[in-house]
MOPAC internal coordinates of N, CA, C and O (Angstrom, degrees):
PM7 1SCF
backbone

  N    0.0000 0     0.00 0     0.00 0    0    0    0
  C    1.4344 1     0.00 0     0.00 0    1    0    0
  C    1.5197 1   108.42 1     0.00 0    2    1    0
  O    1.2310 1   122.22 1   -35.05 1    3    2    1
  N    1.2115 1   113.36 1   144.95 1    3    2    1
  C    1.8107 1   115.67 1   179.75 1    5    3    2
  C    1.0788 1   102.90 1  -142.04 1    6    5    3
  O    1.2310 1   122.44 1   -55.76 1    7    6    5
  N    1.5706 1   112.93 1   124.24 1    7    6    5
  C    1.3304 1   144.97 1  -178.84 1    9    7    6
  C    1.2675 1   114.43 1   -79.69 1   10    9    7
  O    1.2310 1   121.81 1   -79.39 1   11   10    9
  N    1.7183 1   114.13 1   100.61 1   11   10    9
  C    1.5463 1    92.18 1  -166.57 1   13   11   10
  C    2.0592 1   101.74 1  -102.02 1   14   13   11
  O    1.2310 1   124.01 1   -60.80 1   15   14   13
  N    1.0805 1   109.92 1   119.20 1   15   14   13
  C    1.1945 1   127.56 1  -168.40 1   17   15   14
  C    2.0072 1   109.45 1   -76.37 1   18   17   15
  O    1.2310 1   116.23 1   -83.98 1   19   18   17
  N    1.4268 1   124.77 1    96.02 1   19   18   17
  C    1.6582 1   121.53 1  -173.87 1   21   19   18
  C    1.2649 1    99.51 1  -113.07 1   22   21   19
  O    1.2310 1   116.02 1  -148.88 1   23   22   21
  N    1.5296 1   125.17 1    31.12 1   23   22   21
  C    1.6934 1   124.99 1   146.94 1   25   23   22
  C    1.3955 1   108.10 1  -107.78 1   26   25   23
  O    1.2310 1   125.84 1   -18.66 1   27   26   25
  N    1.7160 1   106.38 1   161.34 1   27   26   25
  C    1.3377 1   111.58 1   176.46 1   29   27   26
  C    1.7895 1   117.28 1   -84.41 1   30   29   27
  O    1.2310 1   126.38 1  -157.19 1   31   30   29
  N    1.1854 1   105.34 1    22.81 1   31   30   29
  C    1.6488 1   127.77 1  -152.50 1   33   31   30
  C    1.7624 1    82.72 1  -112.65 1   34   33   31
  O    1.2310 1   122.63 1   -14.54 1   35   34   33
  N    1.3380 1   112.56 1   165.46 1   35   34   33
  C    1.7521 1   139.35 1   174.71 1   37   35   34
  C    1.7120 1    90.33 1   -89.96 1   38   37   35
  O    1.2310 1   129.10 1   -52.23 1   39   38   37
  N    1.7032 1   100.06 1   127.77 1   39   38   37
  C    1.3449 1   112.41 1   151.49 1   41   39   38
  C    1.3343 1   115.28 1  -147.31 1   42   41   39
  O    1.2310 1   126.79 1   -24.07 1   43   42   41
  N    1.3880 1   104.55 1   155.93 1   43   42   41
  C    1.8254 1   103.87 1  -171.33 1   45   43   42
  C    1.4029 1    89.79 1  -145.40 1   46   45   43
  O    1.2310 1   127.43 1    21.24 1   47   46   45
  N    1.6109 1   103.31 1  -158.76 1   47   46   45
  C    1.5269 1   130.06 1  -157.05 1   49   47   46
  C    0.9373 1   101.64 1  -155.45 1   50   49   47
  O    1.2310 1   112.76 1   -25.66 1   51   50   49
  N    1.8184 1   131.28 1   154.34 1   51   50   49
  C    1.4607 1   138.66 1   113.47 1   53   51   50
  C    1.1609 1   122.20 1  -139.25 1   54   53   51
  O    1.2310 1   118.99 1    -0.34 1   55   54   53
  N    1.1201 1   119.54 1   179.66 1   55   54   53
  C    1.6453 1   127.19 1  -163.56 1   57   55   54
  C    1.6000 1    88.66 1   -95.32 1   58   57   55
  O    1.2310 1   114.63 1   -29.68 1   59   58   57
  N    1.5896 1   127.78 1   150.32 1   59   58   57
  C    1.5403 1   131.15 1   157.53 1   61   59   58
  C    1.6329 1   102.33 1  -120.19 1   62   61   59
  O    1.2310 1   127.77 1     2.61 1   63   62   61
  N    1.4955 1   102.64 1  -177.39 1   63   62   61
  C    1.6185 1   118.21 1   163.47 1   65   63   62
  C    1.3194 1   100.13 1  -131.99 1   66   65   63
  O    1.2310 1   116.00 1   -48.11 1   67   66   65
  N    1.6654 1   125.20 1   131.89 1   67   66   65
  C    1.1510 1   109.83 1  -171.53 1   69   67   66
  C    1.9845 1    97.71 1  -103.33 1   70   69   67
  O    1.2310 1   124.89 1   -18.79 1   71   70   69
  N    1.0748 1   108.22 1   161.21 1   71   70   69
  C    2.0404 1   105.88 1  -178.57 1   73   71   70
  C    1.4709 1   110.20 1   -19.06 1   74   73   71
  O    1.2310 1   130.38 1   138.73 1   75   74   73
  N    1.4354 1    97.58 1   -41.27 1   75   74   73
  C    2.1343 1    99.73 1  -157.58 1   77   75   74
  C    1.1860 1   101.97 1   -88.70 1   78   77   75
  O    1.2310 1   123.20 1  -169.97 1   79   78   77
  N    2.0552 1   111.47 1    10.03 1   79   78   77
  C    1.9449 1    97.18 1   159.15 1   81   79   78
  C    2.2126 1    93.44 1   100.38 1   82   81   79
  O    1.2310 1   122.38 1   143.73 1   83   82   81
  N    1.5830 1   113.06 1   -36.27 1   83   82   81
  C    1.3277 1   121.77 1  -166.79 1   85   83   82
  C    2.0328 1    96.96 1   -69.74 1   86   85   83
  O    1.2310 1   129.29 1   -51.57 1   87   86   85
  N    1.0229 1    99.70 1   128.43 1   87   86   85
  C    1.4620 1   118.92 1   165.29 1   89   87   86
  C    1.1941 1   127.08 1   -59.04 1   90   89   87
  O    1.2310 1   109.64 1   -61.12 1   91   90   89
  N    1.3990 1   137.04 1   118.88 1   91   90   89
  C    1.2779 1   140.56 1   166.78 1   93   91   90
  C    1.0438 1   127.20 1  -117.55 1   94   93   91
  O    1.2310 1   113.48 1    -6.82 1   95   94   93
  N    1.6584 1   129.93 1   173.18 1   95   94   93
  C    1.3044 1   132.19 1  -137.78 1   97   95   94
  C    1.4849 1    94.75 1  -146.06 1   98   97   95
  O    1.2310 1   118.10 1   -96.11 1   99   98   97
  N    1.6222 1   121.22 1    83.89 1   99   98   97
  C    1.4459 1    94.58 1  -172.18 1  101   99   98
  C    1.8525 1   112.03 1  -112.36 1  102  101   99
  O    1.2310 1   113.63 1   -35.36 1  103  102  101
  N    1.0716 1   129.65 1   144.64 1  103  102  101
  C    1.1147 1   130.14 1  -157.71 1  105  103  102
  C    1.7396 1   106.37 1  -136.36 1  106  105  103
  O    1.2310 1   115.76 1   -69.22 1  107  106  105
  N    1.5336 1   125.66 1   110.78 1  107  106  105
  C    1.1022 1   113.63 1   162.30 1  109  107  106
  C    1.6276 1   122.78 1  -113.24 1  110  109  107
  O    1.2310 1   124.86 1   -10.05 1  111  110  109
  N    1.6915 1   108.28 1   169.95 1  111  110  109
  C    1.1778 1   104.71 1  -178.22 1  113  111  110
  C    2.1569 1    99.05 1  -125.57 1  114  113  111
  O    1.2310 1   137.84 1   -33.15 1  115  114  113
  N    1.2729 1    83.04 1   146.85 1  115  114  113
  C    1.8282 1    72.09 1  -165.25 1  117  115  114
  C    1.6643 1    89.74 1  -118.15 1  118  117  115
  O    1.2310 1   114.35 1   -21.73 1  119  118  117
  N    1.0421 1   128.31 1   158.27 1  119  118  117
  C    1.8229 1   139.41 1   142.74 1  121  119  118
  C    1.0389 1   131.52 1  -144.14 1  122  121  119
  O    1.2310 1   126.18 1   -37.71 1  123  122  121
  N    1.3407 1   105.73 1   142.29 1  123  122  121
  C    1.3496 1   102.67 1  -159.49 1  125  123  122
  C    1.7744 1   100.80 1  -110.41 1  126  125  123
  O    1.2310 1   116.52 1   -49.31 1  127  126  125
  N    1.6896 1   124.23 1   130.69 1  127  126  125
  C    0.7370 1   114.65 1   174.72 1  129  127  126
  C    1.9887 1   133.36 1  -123.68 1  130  129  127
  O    1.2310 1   114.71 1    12.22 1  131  130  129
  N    1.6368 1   127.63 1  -167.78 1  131  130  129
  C    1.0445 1   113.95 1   178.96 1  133  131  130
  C    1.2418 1   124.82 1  -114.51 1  134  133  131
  O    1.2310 1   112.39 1   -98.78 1  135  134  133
  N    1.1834 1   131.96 1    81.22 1  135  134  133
  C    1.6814 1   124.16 1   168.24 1  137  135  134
  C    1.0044 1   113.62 1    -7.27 1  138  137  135
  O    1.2310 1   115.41 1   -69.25 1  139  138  137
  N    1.4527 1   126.32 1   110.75 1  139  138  137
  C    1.1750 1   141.78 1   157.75 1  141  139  138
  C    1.7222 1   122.77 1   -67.59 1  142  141  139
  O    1.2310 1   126.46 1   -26.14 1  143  142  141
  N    1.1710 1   105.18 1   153.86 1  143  142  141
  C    1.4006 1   125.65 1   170.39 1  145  143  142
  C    1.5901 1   117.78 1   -43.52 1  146  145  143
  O    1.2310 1   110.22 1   -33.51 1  147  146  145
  N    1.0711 1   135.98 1   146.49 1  147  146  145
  C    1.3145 1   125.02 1   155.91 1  149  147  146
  C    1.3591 1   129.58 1   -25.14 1  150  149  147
  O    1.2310 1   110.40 1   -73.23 1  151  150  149
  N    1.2293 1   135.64 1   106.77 1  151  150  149
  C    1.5162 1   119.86 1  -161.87 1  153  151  150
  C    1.5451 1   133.92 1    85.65 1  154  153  151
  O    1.2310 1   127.54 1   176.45 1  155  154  153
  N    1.4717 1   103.09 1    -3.55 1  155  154  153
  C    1.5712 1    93.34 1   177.20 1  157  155  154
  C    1.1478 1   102.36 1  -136.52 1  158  157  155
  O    1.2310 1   117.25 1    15.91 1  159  158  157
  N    1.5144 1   122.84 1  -164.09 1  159  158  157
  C    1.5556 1   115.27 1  -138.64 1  161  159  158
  C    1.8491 1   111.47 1  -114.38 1  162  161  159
  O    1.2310 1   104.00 1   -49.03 1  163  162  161
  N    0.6816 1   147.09 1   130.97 1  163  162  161
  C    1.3208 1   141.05 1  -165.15 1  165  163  162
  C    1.6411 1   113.16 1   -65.33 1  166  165  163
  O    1.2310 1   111.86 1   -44.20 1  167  166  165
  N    1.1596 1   132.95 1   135.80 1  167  166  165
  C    1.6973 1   128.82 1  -154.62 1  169  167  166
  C    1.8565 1    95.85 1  -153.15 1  170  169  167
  O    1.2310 1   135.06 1   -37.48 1  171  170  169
  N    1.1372 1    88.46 1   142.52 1  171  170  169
  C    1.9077 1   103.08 1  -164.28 1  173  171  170
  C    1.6310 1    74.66 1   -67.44 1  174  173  171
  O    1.2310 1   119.13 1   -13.09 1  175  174  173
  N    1.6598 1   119.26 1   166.91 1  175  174  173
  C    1.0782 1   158.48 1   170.91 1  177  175  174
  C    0.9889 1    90.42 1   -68.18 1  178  177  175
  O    1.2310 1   113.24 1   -18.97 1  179  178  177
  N    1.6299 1   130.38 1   161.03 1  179  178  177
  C    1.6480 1   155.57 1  -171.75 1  181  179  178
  C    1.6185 1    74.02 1   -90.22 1  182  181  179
  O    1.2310 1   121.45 1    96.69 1  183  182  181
  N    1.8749 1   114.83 1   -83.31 1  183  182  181
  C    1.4410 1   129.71 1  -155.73 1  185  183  182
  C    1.6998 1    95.86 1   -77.24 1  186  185  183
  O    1.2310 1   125.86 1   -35.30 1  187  186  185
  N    1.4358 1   106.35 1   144.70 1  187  186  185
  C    1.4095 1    95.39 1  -164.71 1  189  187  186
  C    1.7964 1    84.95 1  -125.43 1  190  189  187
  O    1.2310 1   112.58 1   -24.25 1  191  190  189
  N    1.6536 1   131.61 1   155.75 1  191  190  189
  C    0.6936 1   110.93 1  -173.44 1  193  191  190
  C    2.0211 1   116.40 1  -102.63 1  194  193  191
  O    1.2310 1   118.90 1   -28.95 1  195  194  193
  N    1.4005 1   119.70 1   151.05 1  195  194  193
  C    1.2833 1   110.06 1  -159.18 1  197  195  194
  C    1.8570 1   105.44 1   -74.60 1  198  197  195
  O    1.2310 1   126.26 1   -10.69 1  199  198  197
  N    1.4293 1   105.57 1   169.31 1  199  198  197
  C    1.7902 1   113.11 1  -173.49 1  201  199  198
  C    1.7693 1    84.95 1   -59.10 1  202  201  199
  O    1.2310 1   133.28 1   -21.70 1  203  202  201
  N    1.7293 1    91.94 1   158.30 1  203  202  201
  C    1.3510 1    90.19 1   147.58 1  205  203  202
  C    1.1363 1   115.30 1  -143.00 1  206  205  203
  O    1.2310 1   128.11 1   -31.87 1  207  206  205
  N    1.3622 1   101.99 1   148.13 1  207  206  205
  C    1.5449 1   131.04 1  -155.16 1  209  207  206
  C    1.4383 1   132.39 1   -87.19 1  210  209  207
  O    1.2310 1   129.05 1   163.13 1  211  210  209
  N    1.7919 1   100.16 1   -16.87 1  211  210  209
  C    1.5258 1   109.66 1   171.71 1  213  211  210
  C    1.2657 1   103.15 1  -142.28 1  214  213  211
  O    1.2310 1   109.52 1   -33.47 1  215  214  213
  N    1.4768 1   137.25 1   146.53 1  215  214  213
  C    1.4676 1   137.03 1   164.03 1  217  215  214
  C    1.8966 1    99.77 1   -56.69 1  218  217  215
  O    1.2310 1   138.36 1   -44.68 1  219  218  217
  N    1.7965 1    82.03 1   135.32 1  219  218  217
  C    1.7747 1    94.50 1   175.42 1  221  219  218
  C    1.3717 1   100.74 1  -132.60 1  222  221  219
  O    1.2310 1   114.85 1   -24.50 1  223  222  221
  N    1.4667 1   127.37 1   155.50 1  223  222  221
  C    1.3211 1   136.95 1  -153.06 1  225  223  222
  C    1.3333 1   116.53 1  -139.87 1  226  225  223
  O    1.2310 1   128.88 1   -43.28 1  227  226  225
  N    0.9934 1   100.50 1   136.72 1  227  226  225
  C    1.9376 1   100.97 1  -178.70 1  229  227  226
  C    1.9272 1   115.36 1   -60.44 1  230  229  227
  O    1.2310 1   131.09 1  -169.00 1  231  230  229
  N    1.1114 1    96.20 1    11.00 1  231  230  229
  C    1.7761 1    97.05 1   173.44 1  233  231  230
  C    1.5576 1    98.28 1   163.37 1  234  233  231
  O    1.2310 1   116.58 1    45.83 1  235  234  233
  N    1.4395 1   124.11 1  -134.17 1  235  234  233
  C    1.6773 1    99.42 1  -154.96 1  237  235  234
  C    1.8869 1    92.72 1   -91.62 1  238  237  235
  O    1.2310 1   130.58 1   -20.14 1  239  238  237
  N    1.3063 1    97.20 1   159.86 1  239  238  237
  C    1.2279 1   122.64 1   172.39 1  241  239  238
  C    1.6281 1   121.77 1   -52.71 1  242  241  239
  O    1.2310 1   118.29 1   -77.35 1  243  242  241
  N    1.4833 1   120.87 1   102.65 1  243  242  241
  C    1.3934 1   115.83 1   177.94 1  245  243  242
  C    1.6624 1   101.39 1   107.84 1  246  245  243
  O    1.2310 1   110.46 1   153.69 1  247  246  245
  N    1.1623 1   135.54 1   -26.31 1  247  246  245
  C    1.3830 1   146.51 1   132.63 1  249  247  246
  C    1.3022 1   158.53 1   -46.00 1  250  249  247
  O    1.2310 1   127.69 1   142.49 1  251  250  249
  N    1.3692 1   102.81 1   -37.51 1  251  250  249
  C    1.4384 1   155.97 1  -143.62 1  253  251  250
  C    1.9684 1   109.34 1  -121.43 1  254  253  251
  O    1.2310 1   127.19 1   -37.18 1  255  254  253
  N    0.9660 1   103.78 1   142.82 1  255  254  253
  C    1.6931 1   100.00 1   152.31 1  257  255  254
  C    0.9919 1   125.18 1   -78.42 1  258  257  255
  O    1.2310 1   111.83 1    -9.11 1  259  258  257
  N    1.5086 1   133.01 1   170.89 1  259  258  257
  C    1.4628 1   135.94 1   173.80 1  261  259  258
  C    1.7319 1   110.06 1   -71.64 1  262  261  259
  O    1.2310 1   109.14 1   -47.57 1  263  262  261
  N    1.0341 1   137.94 1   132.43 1  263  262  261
  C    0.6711 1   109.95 1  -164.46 1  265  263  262
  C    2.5403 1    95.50 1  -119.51 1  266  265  263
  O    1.2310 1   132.66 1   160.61 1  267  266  265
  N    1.3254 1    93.15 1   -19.39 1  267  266  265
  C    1.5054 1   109.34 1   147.57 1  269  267  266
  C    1.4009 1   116.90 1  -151.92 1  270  269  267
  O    1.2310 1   116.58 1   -27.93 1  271  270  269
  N    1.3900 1   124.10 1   152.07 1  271  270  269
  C    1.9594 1   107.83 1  -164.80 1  273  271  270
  C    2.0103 1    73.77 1  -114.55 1  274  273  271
  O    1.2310 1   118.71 1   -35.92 1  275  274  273
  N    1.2669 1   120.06 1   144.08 1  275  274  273
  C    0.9410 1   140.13 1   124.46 1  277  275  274
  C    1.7676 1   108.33 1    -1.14 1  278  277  275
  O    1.2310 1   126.89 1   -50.44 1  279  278  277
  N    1.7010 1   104.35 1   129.56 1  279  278  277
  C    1.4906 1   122.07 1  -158.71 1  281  279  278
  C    1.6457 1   109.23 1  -102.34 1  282  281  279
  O    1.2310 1   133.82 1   172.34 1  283  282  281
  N    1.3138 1    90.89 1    -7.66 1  283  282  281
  C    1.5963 1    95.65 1  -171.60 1  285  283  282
  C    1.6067 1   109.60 1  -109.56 1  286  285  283
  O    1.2310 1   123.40 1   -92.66 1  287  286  285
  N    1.3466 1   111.08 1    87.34 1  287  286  285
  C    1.5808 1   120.01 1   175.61 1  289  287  286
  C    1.2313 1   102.06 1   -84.51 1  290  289  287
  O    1.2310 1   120.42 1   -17.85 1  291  290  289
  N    1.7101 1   116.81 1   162.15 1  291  290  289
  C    1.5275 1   125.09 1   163.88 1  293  291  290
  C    0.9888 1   123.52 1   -95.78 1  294  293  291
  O    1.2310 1   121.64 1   164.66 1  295  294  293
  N    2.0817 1   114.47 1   -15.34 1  295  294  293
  C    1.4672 1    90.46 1   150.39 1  297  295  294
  C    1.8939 1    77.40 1  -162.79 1  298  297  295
  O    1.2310 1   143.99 1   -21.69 1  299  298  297
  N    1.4987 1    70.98 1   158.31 1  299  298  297
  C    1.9227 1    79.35 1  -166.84 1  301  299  298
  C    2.0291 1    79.80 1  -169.19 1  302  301  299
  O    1.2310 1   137.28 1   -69.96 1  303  302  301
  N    1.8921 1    84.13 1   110.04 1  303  302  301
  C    1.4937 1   101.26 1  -170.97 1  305  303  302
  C    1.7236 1   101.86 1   -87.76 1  306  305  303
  O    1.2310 1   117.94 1   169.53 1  307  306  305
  N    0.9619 1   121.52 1   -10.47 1  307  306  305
  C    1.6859 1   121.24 1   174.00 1  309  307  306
  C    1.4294 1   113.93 1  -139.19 1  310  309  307
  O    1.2310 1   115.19 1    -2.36 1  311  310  309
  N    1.0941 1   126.72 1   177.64 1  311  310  309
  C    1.7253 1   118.06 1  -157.67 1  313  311  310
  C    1.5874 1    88.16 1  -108.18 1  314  313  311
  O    1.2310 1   127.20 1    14.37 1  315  314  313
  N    1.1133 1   103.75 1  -165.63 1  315  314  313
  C    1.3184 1   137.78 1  -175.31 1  317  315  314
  C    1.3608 1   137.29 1  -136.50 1  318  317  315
  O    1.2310 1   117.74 1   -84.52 1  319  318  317
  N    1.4852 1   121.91 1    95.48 1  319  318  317
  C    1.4255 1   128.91 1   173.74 1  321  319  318
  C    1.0433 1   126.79 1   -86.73 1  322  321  319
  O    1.2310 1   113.77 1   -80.50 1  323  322  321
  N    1.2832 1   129.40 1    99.50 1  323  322  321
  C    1.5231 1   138.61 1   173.02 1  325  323  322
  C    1.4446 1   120.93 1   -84.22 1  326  325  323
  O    1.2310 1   101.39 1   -61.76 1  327  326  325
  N    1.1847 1   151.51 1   118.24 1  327  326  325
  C    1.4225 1   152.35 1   154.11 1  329  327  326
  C    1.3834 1   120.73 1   -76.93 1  330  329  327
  O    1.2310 1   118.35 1   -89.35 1  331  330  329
  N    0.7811 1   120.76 1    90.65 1  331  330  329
  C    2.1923 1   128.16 1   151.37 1  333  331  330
  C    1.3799 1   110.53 1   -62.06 1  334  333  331
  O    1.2310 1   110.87 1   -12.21 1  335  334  333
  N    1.2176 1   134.78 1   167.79 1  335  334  333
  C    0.9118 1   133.71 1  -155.71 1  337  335  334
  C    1.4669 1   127.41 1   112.92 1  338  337  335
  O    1.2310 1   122.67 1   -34.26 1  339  338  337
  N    1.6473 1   112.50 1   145.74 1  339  338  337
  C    1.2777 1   127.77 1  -159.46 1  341  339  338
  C    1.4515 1   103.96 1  -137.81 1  342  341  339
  O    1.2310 1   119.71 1   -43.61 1  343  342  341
  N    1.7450 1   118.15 1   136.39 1  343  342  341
  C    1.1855 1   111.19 1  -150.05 1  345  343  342
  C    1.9434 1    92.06 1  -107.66 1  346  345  343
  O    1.2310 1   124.49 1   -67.15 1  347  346  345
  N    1.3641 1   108.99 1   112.85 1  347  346  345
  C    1.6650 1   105.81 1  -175.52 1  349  347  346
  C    1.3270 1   102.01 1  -147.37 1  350  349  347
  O    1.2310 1   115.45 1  -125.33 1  351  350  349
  N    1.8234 1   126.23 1    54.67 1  351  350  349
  C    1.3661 1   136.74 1  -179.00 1  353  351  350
  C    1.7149 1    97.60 1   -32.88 1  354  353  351
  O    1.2310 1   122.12 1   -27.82 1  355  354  353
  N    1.3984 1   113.55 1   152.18 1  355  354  353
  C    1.4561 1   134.05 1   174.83 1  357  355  354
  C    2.0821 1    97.93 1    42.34 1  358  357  355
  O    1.2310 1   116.10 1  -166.98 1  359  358  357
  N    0.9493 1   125.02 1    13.02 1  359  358  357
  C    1.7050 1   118.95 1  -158.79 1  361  359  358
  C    1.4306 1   126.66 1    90.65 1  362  361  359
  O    1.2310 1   116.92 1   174.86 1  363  362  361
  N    1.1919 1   123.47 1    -5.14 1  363  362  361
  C    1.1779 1   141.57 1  -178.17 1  365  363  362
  C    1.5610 1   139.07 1   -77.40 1  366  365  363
  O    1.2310 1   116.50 1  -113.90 1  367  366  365
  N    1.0131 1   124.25 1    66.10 1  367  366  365
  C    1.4258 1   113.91 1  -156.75 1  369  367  366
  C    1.2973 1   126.69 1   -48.58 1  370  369  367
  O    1.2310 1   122.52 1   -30.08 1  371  370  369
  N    1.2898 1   112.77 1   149.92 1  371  370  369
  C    2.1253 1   133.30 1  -161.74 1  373  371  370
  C    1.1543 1   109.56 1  -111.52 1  374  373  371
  O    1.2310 1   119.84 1   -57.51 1  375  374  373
  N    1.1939 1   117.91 1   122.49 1  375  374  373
  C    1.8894 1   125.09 1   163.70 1  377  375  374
  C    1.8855 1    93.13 1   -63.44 1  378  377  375
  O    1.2310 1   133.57 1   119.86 1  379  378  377
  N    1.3775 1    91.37 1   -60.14 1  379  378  377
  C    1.5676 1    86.12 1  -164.40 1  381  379  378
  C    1.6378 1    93.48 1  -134.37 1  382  381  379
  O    1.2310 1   135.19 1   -15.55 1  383  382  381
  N    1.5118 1    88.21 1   164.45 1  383  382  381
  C    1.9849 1   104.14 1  -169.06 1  385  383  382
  C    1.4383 1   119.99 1  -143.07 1  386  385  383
  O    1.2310 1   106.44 1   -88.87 1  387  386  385
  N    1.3765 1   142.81 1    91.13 1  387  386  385
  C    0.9714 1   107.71 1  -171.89 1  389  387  386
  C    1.3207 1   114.78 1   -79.63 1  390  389  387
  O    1.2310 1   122.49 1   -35.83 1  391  390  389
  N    1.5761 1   112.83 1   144.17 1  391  390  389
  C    1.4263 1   104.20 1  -175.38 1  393  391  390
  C    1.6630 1   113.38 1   -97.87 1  394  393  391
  O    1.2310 1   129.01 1   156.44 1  395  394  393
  N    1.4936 1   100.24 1   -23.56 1  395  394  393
  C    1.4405 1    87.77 1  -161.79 1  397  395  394
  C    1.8975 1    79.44 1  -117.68 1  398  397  395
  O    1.2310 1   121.84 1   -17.23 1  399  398  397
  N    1.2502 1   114.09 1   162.77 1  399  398  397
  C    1.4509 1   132.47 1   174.06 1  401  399  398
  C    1.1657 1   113.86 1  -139.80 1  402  401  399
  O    1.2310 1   120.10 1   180.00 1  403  402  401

């Protein structure tokens, strides 16, 4: 099968088994984008970041937080927005920030 991909965004495929044994086809498309400035418009990233393929953890596994979960769900009825990010207004580093108002 070939996935023909007509975004500038990462998309893939894999095959699942769902409990009742029935086969599925699950396919995501991910993008990664840039917070814009006050006033302007939000625009996918140049570098986009790749699927990921195994849960990775902020130290050992099962101990640890997630530190990314694996992109390929079997069913996931609404998407998912994650923010990274480091809070250093004008370059400047912040004790504290409010982010949201």
């Amino acid at each position: 099968m070939e996935l023909i991909n007509a975004t500038r965004m990462v998309a893939g495929y894999t095959m699942g088994t769902e409990p009742s044994g029935r086969e599925s086809l699950i396919v995501v498309v991910k993008g990664t984008f840039r917070l814009p400035a006050a006033g302007e418009t939000v625009r996918l990233a140049e570098e986009q970041l790749p699927l990921v393929m195994a849960d990775t953890f902020t130290g050992q596994p099962g101990y640890s937080a997630p530190y990314y979960e694996v992109d390929y769900a079997p069913h996931k009825p609404r998407c998912d927005v994650l923010l990274f990010n480091c809070a250093a207004p004008a370059w400047r580093q912040q004790r504290l920030l409010h982010a949201m108002t």
